[in-house]
RODO-2510 file (C-alpha; in nm, 4 decimals, decimal comma):
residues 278
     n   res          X          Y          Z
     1     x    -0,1203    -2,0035    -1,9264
     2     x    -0,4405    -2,1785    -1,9194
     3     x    -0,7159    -2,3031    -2,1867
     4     x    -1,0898    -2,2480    -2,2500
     5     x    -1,2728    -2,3895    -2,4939
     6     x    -1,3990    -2,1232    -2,7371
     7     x    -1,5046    -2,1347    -3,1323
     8     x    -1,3201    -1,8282    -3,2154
     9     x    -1,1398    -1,5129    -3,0663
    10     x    -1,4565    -1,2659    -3,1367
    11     x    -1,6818    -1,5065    -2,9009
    12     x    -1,3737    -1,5781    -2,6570
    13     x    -1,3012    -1,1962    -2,6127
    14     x    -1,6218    -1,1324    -2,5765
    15     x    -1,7423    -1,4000    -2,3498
    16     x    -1,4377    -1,2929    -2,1286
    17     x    -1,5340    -0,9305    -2,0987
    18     x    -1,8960    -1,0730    -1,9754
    19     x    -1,7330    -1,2262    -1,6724
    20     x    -1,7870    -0,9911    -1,3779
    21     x    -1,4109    -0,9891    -1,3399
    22     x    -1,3155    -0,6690    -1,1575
    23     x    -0,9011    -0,7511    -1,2690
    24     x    -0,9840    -0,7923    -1,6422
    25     x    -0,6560    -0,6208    -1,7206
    26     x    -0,4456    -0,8929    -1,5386
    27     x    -0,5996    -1,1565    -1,7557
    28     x    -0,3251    -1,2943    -2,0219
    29     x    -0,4859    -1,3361    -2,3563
    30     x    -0,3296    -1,6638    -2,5529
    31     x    -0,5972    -1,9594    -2,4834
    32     x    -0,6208    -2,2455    -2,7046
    33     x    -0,9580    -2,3393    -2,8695
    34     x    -0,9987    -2,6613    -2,8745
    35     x    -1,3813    -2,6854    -2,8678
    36     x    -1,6151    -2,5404    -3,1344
    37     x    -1,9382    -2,6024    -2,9005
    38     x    -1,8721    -2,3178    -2,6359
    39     x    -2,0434    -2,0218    -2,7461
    40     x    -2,2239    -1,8185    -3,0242
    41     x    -2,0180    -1,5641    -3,2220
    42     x    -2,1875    -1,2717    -3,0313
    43     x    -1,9755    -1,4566    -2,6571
    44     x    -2,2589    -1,5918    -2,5600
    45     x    -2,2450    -1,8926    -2,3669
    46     x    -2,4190    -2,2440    -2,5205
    47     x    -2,1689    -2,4773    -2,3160
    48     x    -1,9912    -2,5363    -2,0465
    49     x    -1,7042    -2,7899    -2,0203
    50     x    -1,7762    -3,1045    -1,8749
    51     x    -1,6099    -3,0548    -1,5440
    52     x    -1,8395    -2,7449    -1,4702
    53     x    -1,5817    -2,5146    -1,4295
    54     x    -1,3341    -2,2867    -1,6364
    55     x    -1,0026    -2,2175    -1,4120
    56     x    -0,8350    -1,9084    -1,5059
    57     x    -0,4875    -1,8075    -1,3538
    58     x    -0,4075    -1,4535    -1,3529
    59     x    -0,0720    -1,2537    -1,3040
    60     x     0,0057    -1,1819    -0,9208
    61     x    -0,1115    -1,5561    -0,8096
    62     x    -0,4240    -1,4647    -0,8170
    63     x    -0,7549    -1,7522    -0,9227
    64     x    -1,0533    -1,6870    -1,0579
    65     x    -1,3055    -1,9634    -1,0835
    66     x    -1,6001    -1,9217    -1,3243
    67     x    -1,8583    -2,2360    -1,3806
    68     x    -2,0552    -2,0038    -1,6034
    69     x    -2,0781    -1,6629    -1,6528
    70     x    -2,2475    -1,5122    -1,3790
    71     x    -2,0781    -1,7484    -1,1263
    72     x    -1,8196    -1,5483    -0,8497
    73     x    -1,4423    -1,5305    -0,8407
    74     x    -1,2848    -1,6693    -0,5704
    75     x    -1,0346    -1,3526    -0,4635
    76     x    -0,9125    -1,0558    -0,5908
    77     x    -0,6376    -0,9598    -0,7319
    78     x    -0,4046    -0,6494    -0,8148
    79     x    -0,3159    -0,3051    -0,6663
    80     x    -0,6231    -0,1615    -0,4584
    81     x    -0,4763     0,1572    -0,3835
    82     x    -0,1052     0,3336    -0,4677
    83     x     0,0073     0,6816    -0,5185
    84     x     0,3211     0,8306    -0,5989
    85     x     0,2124     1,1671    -0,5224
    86     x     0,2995     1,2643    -0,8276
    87     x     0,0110     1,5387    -1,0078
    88     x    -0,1758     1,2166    -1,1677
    89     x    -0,1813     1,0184    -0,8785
    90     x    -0,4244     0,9743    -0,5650
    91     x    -0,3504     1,2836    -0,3661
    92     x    -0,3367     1,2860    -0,0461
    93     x    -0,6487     1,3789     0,1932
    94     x    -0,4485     1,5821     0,4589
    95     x    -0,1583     1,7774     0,5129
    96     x     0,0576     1,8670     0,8173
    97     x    -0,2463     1,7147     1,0272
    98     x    -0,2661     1,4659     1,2985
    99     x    -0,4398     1,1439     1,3354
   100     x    -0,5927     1,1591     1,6322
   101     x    -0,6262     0,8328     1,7580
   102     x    -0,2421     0,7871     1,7277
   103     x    -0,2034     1,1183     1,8488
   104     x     0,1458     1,3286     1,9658
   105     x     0,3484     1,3720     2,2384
   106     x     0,6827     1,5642     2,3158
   107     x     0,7372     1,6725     1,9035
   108     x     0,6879     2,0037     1,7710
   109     x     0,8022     2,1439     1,3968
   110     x     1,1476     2,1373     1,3176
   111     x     1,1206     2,3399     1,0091
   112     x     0,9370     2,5804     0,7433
   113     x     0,7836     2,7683     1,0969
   114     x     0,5464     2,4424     1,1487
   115     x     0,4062     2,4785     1,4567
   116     x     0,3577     2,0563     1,4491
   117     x     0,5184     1,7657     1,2480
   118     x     0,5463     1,7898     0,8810
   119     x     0,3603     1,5731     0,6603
   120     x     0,3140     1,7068     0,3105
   121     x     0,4021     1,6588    -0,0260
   122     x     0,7056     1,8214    -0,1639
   123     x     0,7904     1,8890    -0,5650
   124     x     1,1236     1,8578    -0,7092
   125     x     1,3346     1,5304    -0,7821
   126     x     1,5608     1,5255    -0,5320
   127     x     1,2578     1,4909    -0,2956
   128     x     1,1422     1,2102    -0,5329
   129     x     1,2117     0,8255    -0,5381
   130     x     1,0459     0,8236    -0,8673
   131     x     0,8584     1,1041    -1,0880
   132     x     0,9320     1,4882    -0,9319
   133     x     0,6963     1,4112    -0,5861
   134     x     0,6730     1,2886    -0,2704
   135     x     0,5927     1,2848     0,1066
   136     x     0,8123     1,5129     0,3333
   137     x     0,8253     1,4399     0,6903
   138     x     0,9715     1,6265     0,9727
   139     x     0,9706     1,7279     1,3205
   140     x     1,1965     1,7837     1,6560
   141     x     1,1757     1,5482     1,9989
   142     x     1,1657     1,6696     2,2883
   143     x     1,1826     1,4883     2,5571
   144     x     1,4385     1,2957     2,6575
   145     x     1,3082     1,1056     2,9837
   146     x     0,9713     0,9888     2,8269
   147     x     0,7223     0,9451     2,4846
   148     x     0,8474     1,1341     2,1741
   149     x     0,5751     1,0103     1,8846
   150     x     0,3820     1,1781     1,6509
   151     x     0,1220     1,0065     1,3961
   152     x     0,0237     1,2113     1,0990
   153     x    -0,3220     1,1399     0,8889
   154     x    -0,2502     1,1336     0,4808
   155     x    -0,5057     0,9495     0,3202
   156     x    -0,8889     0,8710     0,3980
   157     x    -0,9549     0,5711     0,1830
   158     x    -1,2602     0,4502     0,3967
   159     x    -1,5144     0,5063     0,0660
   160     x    -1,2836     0,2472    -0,1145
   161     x    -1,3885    -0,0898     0,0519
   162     x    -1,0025    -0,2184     0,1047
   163     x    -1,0508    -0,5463     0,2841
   164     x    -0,6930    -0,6989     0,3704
   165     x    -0,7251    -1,0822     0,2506
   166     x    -0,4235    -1,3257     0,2644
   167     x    -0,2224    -1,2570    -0,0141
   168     x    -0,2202    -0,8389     0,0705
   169     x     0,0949    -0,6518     0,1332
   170     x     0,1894    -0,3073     0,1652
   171     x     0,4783    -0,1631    -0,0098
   172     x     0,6529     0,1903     0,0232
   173     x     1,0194     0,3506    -0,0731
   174     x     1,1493     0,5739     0,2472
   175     x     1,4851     0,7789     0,2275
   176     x     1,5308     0,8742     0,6354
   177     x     1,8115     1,2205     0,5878
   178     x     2,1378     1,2720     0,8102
   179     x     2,2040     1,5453     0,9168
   180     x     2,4775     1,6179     0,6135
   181     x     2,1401     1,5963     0,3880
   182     x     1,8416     1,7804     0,5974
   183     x     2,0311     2,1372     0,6501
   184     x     2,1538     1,9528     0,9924
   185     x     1,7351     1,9549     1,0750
   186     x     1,7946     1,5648     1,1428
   187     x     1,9828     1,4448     1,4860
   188     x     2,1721     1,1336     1,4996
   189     x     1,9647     0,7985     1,3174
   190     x     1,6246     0,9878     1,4489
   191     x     1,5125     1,0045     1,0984
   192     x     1,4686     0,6810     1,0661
   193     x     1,1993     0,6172     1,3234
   194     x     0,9405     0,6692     1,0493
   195     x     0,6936     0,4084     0,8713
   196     x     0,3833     0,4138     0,7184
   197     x     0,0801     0,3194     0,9805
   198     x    -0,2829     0,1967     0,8645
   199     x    -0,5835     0,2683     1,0848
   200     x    -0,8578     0,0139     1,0676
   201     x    -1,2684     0,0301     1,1105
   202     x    -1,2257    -0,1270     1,4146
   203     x    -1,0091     0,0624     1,5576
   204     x    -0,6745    -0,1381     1,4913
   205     x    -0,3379    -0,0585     1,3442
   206     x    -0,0692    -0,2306     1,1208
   207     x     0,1950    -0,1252     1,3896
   208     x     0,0358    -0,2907     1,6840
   209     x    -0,0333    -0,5801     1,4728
   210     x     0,2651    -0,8293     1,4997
   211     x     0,3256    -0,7796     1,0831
   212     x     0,6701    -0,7525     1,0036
   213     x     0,8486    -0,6669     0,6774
   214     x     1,0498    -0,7983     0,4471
   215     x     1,3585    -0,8584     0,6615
   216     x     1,1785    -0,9508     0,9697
   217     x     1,1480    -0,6614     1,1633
   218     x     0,8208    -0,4973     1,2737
   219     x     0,5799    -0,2603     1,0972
   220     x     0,6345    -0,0207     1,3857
   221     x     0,8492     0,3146     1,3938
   222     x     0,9872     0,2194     1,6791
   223     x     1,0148    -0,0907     1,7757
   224     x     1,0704    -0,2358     1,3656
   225     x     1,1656     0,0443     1,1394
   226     x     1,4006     0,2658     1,3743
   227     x     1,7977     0,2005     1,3297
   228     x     1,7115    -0,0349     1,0447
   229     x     1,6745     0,2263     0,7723
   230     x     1,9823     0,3468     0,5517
   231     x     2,0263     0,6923     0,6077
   232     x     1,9910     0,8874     0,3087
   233     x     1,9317     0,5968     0,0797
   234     x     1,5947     0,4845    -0,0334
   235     x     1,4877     0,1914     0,1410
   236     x     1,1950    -0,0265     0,0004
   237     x     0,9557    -0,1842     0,2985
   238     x     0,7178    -0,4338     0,2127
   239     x     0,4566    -0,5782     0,4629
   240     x     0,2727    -0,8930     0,4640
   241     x    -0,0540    -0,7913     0,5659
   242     x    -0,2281    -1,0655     0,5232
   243     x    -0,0422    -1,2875     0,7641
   244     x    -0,1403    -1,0954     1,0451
   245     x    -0,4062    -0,9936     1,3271
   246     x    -0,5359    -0,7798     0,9933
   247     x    -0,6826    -1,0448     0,7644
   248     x    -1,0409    -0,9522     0,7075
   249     x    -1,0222    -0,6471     0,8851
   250     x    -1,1101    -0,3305     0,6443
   251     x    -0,8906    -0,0007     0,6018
   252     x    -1,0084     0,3353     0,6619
   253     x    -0,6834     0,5448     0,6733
   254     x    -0,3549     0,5346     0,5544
   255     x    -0,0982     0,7334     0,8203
   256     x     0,2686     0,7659     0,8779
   257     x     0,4179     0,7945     1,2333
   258     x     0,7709     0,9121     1,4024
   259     x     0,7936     0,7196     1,7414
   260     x     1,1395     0,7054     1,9421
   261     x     1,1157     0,7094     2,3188
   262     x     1,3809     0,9037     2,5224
   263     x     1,5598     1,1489     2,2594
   264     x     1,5802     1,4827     2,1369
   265     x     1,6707     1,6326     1,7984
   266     x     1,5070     1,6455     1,4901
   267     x     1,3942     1,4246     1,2207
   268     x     1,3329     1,4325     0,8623
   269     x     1,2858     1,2577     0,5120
   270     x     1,0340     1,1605     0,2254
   271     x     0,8191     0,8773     0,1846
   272     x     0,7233     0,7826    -0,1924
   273     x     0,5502     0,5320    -0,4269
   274     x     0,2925     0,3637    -0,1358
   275     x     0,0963     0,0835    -0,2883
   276     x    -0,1516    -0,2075    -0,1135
   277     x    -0,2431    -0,5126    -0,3442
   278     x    -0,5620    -0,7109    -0,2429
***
């Protein structure tokens, strides 16, 4: 909680909603009023406290800083892109289609005829970590002497202006199949050799970045994510983003990628409920 000095709630509502905050909906309402000098009733400003500056705290540890109304926050704050592929939500730019700076070698389709990996969305709940959608991914490696990897492209967020800052994560629910729950599509842990990839304006990628999740291991499909899933559970990664090589860099793509070196067999599973707070 925190405290401005306002006559009454009319001019501290008001006054609030001036305040080029672009998180207004984090704010929580309750502040004490302590000064009847601040402002007219119409919110606007006649005063500001003697210290020059009004310190608001807002949910998700983020500050805003405001000497007067027309002064800049300090960060931002809140979810700057999420979808559950659900009808409502952000859909997703491409499907079955690779990225081609990651690129593919040694996978083709494993199911549905797909000449390629799968990457699409898929209705129904048992697809679904929440709502009735989500992501299906699939595909069969081939080679067992060399590179299996394939890196999909879902969403083009480059219009969006997501700059990763130091408090930014990444957060995603993946449920890798067996083979007892993919029509025996999947081979072995192979399913689990999946994550969710981010492609950057300058060229550079969450899994060759160093960030690791939530248990320690690597935002990589390979060398992180693979044999660390549950199979046939939904696991929740989160990523510290902002801890890395990426701080300051700005997103352009949001990808997932299969990579597991030296196998054969298939793969498959569904990725749901991506988000990435600023």
């Amino acid at each position: 909680m925190y405290a401005v000095r306002m006559r009454n709630i009319t001019c501290r509502d008001n006054s609030l909603r001036m305040l080029p905050l672009q998180a207004e909906g984090l704010i929580a309402w309750g502040l004490s009023e302590t000064d009847p000098g601040v402002c007219t009733i119409n919110g606007s400003c006649t005063y500001t406290p003697n210290n020059g500056v009004v310190t608001l705290t807002l949910a998700g540890n983020a500050l805003f800083v405001k000497g007067s109304v027309s002064a800049v926050s300090t960060s931002t704050a809140g979810v700057v892109f999420s979808s559950g592929f659900e009808p409502a939500d952000t859909q997703p730019t491409w499907s079955n289609t690779l990225d081609e700076s990651a690129g593919i070698s040694n996978v083709r389709g494993v199911c549905c005829n797909l000449p390629g990996p799968e990457a699409k969305i898929g209705a129904g709940s048992s697809f679904a970590h929440t709502g009735d959608h989500a992501l299906l991914y699939s595909g069969y490696a081939s080679n067992p002497n060399g590179t299996d990897y394939a890196y999909s492209k879902i969403f083009d967020v480059s219009s969006r202006n997501i700059v990763i800052h130091s408090s930014s994560t990444l957060s995603y629910w993946i449920n890798p199949e067996s083979a007892a729950t993919s029509y025996n599509y999947a081979t072995g842990s192979n399913s689990t050799c999946v994550g969710v990839d981010l492609i950057f304006s300058d060229g550079s990628t969450l899994r060759d970045s160093g960030a690791v999740d939530q248990n320690g291991h690597r935002a990589h499909p390979f060398y992180g994510q693979c044999n660390h899933l549950t199979l046939d559970a939904w696991n929740q990664v989160r990523v510290n983003l902002g801890s890395s090589s990426l701080n300051g860099k700005t997103l352009l793509r949001v990808i997932i990628g299969y990579d597991q070196p030296g196998v054969t067999g298939g793969y498959r599973g569904a990725i749901d409920d991506i988000s990435i707070t600023g």
